[in-house]
Backbone as a chain_set.jsonl record, in Angstrom:
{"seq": "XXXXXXXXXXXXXXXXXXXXXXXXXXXXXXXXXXXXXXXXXXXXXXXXXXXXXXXXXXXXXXXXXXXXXXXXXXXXXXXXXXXXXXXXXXXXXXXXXXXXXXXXXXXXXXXXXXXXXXXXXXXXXXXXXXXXXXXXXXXXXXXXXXXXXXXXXXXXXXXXXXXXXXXXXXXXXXXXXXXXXXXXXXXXXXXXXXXXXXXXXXXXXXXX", "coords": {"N": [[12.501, 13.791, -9.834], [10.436, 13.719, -6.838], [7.6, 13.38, -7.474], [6.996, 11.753, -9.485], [7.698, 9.245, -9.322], [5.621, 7.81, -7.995], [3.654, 6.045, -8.793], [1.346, 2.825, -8.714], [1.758, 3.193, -5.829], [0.525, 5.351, -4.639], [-2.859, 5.984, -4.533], [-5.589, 7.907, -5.633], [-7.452, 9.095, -3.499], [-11.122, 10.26, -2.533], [-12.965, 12.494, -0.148], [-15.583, 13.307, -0.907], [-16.95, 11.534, -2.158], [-17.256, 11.575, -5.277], [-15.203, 10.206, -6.745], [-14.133, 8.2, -5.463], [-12.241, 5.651, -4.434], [-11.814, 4.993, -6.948], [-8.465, 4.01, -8.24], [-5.73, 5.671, -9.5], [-3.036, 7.052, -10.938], [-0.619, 9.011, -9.843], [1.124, 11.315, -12.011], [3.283, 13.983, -13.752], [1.461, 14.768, -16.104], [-1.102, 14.949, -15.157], [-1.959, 17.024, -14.066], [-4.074, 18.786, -13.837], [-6.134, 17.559, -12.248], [-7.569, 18.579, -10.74], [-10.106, 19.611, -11.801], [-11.125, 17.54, -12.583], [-13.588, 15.641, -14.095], [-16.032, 12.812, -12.469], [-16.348, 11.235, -14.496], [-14.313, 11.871, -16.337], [-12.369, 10.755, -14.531], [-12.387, 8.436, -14.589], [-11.85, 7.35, -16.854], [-9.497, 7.955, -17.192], [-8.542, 6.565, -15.595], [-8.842, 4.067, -16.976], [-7.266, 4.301, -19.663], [-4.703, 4.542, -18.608], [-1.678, 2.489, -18.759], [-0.359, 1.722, -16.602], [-2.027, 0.946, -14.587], [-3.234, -1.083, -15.656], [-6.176, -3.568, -15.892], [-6.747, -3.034, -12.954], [-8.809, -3.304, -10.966], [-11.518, -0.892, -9.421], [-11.899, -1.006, -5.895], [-13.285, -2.833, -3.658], [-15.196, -3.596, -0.367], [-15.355, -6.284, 1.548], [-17.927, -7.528, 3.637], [-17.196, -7.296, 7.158], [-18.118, -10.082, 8.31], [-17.793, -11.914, 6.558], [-16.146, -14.57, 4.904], [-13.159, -15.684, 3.243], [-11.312, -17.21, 0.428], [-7.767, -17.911, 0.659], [-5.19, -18.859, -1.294], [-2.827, -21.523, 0.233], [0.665, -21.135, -0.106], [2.903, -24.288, -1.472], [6.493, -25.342, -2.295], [8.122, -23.615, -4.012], [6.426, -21.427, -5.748], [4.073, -22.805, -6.131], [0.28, -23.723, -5.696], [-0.684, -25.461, -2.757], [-3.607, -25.812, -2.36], [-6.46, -24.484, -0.353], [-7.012, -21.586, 2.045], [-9.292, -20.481, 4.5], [-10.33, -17.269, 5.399], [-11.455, -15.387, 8.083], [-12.868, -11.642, 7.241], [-12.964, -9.675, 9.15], [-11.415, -10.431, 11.144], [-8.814, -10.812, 9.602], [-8.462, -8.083, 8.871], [-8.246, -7.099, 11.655], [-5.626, -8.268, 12.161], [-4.009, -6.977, 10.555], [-4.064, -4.606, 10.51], [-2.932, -4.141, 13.375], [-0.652, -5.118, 13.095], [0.585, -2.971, 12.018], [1.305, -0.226, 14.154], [2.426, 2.644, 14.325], [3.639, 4.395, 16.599], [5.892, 2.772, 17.028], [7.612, 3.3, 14.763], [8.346, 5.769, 14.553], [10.544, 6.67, 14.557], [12.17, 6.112, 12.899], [10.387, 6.924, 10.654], [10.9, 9.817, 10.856], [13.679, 10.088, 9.915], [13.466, 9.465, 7.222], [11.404, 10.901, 6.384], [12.472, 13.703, 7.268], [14.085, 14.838, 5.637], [12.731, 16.6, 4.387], [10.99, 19.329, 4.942], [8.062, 20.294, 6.859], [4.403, 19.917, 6.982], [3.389, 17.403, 7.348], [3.333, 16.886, 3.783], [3.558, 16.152, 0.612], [5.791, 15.702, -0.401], [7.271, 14.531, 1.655], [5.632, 12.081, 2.062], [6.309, 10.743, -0.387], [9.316, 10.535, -0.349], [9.183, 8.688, 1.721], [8.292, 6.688, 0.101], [9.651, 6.572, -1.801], [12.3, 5.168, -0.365], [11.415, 2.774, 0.828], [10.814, 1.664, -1.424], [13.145, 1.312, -3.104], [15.157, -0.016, -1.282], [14.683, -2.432, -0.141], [14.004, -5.561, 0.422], [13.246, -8.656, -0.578], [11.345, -11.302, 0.438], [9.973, -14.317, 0.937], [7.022, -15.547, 2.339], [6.488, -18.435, 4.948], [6.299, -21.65, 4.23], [2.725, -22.501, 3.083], [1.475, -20.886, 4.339], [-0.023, -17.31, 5.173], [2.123, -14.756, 6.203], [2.085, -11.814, 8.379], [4.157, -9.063, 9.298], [5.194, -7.472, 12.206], [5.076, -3.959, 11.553], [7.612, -2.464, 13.221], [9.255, -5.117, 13.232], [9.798, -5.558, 10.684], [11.582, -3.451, 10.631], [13.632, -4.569, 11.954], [15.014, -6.49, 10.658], [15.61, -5.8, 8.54], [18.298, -4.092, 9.535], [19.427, -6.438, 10.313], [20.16, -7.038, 7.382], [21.526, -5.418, 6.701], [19.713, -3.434, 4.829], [16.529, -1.674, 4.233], [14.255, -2.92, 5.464], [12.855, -6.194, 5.089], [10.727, -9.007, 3.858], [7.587, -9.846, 2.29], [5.343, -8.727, -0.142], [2.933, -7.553, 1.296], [4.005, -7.347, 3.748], [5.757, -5.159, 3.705], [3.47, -3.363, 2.487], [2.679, -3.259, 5.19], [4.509, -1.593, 6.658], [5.251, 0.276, 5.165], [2.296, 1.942, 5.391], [2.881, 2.161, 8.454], [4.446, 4.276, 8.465], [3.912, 6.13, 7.388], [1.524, 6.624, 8.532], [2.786, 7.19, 11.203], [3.501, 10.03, 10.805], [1.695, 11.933, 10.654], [-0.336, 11.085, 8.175], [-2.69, 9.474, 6.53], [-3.497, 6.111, 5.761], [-4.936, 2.977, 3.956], [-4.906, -0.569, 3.764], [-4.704, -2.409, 0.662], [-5.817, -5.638, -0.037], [-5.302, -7.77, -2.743], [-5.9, -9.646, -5.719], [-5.35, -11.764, -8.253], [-6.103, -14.236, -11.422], [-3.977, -14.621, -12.552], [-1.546, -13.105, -11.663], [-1.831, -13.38, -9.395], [-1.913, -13.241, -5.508], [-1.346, -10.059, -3.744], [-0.337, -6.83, -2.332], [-1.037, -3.907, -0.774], [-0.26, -0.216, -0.409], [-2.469, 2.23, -0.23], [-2.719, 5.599, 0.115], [-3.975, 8.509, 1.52], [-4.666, 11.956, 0.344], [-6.131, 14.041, 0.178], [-8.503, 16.529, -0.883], [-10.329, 16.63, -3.633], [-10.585, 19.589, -4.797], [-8.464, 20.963, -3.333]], "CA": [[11.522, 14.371, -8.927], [10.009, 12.525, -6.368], [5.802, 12.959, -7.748], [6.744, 10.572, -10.801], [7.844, 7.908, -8.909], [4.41, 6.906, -6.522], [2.93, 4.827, -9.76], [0.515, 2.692, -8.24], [1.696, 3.289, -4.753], [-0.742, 6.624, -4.07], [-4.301, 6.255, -5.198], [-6.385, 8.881, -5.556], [-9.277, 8.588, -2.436], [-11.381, 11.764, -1.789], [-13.935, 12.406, 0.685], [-16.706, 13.829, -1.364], [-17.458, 9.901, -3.327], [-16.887, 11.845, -6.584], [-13.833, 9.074, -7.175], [-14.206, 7.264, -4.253], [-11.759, 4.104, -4.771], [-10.476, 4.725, -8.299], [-7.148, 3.929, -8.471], [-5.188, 6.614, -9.88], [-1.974, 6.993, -11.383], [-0.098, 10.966, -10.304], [2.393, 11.609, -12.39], [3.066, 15.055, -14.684], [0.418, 14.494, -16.839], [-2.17, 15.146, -14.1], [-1.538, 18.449, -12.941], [-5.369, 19.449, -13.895], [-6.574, 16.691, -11.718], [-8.419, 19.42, -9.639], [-10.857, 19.649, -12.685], [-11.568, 16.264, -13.612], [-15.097, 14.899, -13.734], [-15.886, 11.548, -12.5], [-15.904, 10.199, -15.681], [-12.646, 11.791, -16.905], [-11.019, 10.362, -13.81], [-12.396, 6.745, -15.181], [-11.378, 7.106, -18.537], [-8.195, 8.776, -17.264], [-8.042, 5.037, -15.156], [-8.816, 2.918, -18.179], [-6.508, 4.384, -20.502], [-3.942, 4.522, -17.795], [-0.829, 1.517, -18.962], [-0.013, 1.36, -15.105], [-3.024, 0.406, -14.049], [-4.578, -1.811, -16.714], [-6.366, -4.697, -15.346], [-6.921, -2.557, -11.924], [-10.523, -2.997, -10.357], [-12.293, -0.478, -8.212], [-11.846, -1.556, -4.764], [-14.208, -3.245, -3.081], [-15.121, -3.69, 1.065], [-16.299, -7.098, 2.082], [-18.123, -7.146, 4.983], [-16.235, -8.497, 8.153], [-18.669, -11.459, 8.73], [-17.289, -12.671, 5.384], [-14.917, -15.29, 4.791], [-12.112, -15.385, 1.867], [-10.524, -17.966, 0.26], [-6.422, -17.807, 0.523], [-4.476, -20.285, -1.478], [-1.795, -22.028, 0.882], [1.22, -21.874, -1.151], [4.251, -24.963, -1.398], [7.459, -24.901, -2.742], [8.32, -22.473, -4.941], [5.226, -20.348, -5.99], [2.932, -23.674, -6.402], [-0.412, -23.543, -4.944], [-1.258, -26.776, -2.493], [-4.714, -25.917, -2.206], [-6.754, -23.047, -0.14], [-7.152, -21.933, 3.224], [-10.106, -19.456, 4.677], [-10.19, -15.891, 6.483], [-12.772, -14.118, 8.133], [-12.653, -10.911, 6.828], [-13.054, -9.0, 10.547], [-10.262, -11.109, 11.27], [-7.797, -10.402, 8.599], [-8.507, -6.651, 9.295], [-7.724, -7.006, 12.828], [-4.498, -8.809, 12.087], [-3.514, -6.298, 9.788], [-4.502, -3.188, 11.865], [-2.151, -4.492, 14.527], [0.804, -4.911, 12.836], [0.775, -0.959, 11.815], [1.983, 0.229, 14.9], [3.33, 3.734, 14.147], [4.156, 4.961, 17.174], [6.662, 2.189, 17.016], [8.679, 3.13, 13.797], [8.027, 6.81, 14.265], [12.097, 7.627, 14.707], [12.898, 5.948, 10.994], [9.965, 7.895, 9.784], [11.714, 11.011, 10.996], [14.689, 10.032, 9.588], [13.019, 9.679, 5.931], [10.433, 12.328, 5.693], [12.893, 14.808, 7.688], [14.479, 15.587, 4.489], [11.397, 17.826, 3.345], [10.367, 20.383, 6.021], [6.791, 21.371, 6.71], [3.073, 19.611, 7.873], [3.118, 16.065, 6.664], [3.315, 17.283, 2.506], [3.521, 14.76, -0.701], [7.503, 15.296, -0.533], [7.295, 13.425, 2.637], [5.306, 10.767, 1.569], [6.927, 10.34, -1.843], [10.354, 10.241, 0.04], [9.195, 7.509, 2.36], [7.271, 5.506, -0.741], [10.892, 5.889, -2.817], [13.534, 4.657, 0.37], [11.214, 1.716, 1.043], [11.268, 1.11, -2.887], [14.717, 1.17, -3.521], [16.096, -0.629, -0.063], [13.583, -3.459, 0.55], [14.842, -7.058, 0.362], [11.542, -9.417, -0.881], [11.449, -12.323, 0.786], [8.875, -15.194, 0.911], [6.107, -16.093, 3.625], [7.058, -19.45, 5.44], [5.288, -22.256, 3.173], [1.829, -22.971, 3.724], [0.571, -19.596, 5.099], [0.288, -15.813, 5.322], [2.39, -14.22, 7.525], [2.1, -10.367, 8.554], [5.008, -9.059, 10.242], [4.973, -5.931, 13.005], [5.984, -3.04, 10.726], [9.023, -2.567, 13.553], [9.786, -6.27, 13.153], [10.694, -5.756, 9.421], [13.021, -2.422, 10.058], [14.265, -4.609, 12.396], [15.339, -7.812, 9.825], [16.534, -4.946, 7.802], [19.216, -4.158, 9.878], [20.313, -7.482, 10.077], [20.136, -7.622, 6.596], [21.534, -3.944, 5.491], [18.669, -2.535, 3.991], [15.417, -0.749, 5.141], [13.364, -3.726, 5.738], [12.885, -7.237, 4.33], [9.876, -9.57, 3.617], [6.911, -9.918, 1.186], [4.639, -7.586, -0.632], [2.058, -7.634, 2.576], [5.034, -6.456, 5.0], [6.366, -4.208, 2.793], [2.607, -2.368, 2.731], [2.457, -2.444, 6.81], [5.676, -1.127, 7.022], [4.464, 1.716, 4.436], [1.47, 2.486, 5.828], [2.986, 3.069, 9.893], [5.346, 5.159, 8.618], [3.046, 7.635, 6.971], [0.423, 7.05, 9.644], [3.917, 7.959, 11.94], [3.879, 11.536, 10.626], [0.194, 11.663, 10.718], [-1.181, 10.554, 7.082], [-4.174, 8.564, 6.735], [-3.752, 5.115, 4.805], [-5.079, 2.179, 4.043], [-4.068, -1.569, 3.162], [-5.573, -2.99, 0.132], [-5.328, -6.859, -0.421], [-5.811, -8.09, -4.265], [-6.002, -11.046, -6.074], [-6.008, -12.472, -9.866], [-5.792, -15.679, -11.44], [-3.03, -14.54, -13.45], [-0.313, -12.864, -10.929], [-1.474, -13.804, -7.981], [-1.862, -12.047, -4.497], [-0.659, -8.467, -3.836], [-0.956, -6.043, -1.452], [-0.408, -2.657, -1.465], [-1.011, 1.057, 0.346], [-3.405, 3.513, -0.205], [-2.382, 6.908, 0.99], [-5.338, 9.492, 1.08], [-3.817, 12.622, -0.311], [-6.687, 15.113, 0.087], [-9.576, 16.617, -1.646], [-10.02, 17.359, -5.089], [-10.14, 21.075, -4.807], [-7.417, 21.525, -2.496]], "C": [[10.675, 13.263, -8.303], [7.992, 12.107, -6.426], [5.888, 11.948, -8.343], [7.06, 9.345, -10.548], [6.776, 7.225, -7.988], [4.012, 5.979, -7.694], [1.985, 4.687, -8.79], [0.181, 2.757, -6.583], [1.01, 4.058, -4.19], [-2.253, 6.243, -5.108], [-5.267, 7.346, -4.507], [-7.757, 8.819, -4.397], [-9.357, 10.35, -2.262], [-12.859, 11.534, -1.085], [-15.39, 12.793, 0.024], [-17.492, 12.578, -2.012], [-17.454, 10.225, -4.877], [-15.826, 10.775, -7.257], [-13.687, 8.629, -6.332], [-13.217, 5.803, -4.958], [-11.801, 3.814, -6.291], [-9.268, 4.413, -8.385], [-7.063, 4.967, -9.657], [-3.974, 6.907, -10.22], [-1.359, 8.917, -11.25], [1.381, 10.918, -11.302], [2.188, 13.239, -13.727], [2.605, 15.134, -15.793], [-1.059, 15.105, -16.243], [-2.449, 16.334, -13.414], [-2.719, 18.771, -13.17], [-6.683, 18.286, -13.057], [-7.689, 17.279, -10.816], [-10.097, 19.282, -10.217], [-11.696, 18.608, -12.997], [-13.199, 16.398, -13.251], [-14.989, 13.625, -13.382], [-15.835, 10.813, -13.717], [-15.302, 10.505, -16.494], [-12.002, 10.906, -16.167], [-11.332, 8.88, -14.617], [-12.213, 6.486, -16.489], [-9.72, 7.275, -18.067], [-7.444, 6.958, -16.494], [-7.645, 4.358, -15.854], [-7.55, 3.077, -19.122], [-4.799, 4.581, -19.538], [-2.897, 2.711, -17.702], [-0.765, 0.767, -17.234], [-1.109, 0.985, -14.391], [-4.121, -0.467, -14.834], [-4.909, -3.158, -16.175], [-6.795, -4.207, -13.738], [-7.727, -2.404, -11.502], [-10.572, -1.98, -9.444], [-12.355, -1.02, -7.239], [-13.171, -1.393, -4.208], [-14.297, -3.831, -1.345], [-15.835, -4.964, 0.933], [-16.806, -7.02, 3.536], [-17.294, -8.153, 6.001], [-16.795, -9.528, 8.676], [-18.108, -12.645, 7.465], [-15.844, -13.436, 5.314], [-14.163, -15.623, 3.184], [-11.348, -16.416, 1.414], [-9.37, -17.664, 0.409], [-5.924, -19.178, -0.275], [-3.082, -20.539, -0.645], [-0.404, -22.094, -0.697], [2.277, -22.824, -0.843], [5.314, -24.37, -1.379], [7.313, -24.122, -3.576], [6.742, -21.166, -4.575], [4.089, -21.287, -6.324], [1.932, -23.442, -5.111], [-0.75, -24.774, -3.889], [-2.299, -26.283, -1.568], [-5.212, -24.567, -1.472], [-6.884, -23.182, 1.371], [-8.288, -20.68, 3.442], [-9.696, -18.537, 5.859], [-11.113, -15.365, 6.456], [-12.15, -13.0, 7.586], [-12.366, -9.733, 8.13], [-12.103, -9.091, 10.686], [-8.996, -10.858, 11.434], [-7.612, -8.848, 8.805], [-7.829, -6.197, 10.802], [-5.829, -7.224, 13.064], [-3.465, -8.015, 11.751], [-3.217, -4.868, 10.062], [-3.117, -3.165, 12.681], [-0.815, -4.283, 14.056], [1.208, -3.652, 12.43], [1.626, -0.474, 12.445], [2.819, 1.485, 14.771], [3.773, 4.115, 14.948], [5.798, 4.061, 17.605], [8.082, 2.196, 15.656], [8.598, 4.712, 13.829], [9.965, 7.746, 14.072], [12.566, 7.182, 13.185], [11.876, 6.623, 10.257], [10.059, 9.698, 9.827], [12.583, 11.417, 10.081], [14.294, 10.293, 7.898], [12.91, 11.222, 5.529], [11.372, 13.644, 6.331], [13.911, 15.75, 7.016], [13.98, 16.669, 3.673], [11.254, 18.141, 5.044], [9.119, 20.958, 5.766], [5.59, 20.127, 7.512], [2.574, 18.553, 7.413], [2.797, 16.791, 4.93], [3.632, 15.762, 1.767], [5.361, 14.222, -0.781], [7.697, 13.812, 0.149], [7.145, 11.894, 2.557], [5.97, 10.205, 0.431], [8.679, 9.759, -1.427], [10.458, 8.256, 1.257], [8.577, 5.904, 1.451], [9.242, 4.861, -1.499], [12.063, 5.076, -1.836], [13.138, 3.254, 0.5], [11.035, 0.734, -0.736], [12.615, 0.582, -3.36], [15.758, 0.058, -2.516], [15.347, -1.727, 0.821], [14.17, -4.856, -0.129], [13.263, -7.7, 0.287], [12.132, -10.35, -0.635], [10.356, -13.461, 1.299], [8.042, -15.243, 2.359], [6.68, -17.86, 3.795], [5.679, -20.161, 4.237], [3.931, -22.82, 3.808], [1.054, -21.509, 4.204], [1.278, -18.611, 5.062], [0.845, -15.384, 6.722], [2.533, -12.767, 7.585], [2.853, -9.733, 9.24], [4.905, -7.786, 10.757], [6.057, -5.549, 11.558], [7.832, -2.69, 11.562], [10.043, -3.913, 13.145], [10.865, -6.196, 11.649], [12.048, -4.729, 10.004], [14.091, -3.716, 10.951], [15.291, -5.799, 11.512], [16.131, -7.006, 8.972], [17.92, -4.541, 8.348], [19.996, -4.67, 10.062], [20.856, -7.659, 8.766], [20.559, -6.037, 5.956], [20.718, -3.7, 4.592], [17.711, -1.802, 5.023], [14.658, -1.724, 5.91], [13.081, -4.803, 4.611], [11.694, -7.954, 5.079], [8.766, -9.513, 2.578], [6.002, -8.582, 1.114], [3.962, -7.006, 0.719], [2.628, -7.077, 3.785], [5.57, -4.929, 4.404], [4.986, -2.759, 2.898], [2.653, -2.304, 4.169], [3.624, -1.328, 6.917], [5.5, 0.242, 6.305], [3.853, 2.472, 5.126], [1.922, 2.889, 6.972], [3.612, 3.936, 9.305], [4.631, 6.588, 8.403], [2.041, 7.965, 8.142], [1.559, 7.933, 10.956], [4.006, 9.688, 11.581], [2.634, 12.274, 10.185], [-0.066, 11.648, 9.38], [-1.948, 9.473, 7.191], [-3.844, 7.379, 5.67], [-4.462, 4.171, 5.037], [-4.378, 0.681, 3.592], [-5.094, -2.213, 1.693], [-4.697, -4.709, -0.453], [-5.886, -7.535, -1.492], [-5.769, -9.211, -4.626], [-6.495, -11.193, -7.423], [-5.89, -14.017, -10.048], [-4.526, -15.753, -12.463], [-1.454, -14.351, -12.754], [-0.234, -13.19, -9.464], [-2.044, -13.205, -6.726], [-0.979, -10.768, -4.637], [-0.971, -8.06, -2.867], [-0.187, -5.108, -1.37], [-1.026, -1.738, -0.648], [-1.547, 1.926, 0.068], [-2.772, 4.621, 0.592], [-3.587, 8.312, 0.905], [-4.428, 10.896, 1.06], [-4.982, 13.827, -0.511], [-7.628, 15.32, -0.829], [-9.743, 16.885, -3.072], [-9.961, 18.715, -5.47], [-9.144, 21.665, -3.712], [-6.194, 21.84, -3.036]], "O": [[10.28, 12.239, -8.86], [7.324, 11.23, -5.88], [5.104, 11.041, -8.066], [6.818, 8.408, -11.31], [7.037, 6.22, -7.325], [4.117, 4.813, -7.312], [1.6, 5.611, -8.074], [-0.903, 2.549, -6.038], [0.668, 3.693, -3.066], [-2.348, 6.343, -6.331], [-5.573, 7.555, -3.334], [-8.9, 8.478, -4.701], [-8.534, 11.24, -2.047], [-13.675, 10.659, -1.373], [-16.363, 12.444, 0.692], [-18.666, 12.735, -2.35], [-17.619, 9.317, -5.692], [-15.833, 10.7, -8.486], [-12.463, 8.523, -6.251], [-13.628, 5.114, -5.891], [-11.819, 2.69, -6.793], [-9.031, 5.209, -9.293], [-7.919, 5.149, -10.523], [-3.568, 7.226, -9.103], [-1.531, 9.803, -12.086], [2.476, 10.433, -11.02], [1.17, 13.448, -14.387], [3.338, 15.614, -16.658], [-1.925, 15.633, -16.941], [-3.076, 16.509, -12.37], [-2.813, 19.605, -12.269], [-7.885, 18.3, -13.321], [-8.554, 16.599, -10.263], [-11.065, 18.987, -9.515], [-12.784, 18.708, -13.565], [-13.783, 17.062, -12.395], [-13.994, 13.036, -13.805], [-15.214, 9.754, -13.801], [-15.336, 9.854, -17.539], [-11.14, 10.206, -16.698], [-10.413, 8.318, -15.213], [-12.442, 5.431, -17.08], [-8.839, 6.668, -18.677], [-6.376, 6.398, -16.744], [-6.509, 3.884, -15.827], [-6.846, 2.093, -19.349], [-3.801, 4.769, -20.234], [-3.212, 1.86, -16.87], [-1.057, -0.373, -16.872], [-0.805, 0.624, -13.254], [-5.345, -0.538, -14.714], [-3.966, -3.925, -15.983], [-7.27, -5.169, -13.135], [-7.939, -1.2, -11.361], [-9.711, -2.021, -8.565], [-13.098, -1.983, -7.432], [-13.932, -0.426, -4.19], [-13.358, -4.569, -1.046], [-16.881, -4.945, 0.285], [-16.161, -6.514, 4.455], [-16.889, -9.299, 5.807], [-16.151, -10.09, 9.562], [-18.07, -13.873, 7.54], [-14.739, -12.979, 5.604], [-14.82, -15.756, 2.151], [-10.434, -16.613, 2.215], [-9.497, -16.444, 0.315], [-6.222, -20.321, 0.072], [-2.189, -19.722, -0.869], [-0.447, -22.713, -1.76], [2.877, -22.442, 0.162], [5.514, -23.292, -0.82], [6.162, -23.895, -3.95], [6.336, -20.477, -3.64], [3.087, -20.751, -6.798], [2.286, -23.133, -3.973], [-1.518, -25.412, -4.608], [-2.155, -26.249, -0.346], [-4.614, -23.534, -1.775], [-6.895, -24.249, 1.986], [-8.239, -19.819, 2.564], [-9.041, -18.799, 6.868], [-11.725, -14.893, 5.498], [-10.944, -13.106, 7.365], [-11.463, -8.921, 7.928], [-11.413, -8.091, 10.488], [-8.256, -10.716, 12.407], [-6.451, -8.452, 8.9], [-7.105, -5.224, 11.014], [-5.049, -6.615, 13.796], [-2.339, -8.062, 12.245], [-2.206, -4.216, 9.799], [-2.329, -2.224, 12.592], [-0.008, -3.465, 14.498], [2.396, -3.37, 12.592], [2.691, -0.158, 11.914], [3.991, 1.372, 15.132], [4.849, 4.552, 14.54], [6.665, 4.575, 18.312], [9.078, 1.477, 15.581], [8.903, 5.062, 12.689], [10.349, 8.844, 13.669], [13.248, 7.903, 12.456], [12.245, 7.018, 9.151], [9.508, 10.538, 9.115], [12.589, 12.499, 9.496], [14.797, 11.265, 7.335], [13.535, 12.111, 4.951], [11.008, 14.73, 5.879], [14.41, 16.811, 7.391], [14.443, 17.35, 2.758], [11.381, 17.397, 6.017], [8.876, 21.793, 4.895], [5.949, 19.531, 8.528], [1.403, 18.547, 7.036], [1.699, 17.347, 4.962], [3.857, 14.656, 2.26], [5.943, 13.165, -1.026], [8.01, 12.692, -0.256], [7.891, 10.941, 2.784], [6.14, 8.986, 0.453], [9.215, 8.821, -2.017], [11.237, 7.315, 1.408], [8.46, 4.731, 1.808], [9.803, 3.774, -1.644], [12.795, 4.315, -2.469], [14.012, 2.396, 0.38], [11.133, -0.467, -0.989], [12.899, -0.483, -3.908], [16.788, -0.503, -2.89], [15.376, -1.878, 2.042], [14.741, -4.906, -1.218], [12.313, -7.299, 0.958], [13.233, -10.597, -1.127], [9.92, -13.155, 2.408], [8.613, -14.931, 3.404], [7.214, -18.435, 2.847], [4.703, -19.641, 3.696], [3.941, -23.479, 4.847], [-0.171, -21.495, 4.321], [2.503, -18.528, 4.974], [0.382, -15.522, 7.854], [3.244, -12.363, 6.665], [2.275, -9.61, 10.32], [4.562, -6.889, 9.987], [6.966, -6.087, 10.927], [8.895, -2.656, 10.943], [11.232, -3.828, 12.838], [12.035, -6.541, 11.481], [13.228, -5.063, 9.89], [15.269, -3.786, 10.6], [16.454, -5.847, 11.912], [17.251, -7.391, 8.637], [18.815, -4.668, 7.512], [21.146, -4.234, 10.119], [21.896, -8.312, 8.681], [20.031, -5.562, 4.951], [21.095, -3.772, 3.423], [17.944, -1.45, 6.179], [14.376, -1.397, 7.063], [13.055, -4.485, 3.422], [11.456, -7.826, 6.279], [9.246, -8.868, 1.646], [5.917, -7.679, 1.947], [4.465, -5.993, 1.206], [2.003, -6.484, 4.664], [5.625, -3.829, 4.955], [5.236, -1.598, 3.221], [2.673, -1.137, 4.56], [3.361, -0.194, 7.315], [5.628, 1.275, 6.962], [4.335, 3.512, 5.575], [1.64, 4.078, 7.122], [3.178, 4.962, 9.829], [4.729, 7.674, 8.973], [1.766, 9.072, 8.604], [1.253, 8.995, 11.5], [4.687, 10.424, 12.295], [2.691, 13.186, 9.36], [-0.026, 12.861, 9.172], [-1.743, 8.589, 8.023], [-3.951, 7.791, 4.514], [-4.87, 4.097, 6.196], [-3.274, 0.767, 3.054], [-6.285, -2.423, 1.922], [-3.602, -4.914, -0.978], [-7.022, -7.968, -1.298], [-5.559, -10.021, -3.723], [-7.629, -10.905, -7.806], [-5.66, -14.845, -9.166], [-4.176, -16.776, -13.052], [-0.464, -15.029, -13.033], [0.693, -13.274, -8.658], [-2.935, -12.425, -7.061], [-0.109, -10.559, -5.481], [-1.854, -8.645, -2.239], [1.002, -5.114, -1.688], [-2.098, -2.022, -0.114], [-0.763, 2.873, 0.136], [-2.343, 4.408, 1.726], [-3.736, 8.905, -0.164], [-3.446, 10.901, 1.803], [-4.728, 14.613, -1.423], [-7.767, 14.44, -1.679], [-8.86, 17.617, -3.518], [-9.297, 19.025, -6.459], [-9.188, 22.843, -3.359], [-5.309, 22.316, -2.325]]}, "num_chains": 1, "name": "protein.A"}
């Protein structure tokens, strides 16, 4: 079934700030999720395997600038580079582009019938899971590629779409925004694994 497979790919956002930017884990365990209190859902976080180590997301403001580490060869770091935060948002924005991938997010979600539903999304989270080719940023810097750009590397490359974590979420996010869902991008960072980046999908209210 395709609920148990979003893991950390859907997080829980609702409009009321009751759980505002918890990360959230759905899977059949959760079915009383309607219920929770805010501080079930944050226990329900903490004790949550799939998300251990998972901060509360946080907005910097867009006058703010961000370290990046440049990386070398391999996965070594040679040193850092900075991003406004406005910037980086803008950059990131851009490459979205749904009305530009909107015929492969047909093709996905047009397996479930009905008004943008979870099938939908869950179908377009598992094809780009299963048929995505990971492939590095050029060395030295972040690169963000148009979400069409990847399907299009994919085709060269028989699959759905190929490049790094960071393409992989644009390419997410138009598709859902393609069949009108609301996401966002969130871009992470430890000192343990590294960068990340990943999609938010907003998924409605808690009493709905």
């Amino acid at each position: 079934m395709y609920h148990t497979a979003l893991l950390i790919g859907i997080v829980l956002l609702t409009a009321s700030g009751l759980a505002a930017d918890v990360p959230f884990v759905f899977d059949e365990r959760t079915i009383g999720v309607a219920n929770y209190t805010s501080a079930q859902l944050e226990q329900a976080r903490i004790s949550s395997p799939d998300l251990s180590g998972v901060p509360a997301i946080s907005t910097p403001p867009d006058n703010q600038s961000l370290e990046f580490p440049a990386m070398g060869g391999g996965n070594i770091s040679v040193g850092t580079t900075e991003k406004n935060v406005g910037e980086l948002k803008r950059i990131v924005n851009s490459r979205v582009e749904p009305n530009n991938v909107h015929e492969q997010a047909i093709g996905i979600a047009g397996k479930y019938s009905g008004d943008y539903t979870i099938e939908q999304v869950s179908a377009i989270y598992s094809d780009l899971k299963d048929d995505w080719h990971y492939v590095p940023d050029p060395r030295g810097m972040d690169y963000f590629s148009y979400a069409n750009a990847s399907l299009k590397v994919g085709e060269k490359s028989n699959c759905i779409g190929a490049g790094d974590c960071d393409d992989f979420a644009i390419l997410m996010s138009a598709l859902i925004e393609s069949i009108r869902g609301t996401t966002r991008i969130i871009l992470a960072r430890n000192n343990t694994t590294g960068g990340h980046a990943f999609t938010e999908v907003y998924v409605g209210q808690l009493n709905a």
